[in-house]
N, C-alpha and C positions, 0 to 999 in steps of 0.2 A: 646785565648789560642789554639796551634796547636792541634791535635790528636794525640792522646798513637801513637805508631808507633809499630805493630806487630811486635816480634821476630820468630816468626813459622807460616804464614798465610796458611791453607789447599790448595788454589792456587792463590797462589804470578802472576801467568802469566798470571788471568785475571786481573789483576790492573796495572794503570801505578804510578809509587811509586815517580815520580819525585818531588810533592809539596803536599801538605797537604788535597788538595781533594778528592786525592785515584781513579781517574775516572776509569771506565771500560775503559778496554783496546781497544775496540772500538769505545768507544766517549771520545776523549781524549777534554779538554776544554783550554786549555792553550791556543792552538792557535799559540803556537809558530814553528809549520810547522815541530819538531821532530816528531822520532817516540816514543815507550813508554820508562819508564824506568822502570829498573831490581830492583827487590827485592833484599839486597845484599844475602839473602842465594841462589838466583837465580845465582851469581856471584862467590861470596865463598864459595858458601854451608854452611850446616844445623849448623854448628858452628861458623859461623860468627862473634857473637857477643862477643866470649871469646877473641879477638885477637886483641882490641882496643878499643881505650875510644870514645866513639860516642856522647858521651855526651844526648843520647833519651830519651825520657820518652817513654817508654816501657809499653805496656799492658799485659806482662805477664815473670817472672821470668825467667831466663837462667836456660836450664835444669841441673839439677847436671849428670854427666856420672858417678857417682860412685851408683848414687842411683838405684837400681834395678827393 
């Protein structure tokens, strides 16, 4: 079974978010000679996930903007 996949990580730029292992951003373990990869709210920003079916299992609800 993969890992929840954060919607709002506190810092998305120490993790490289490419597979399932989540490595710190400076021991990447893949091995495949990239660099890391981007959280997409590091990409889209903090609303990200309103904007498409990602199909995640998520570890934590999409914020509502109307709630206060």
């Amino acid at each position: 079974m993969a890992k929840k996949f954060p919607l709002h990580p506190k810092h998305p730029e120490r993790i490289c978010w490419g597979c399932d292992k989540y490595c710190a951003a400076d021991a990447l373990m893949c091995g495949n000679g990239s660099g890391r990869t981007q959280h997409p709210a590091e990409m889209l920003g903090e609303d990200w996930y309103q904007y498409g079916d990602w199909g995640l299992e998520v570890d934590d609800p999409p914020k509502d903007p109307s709630a206060g």
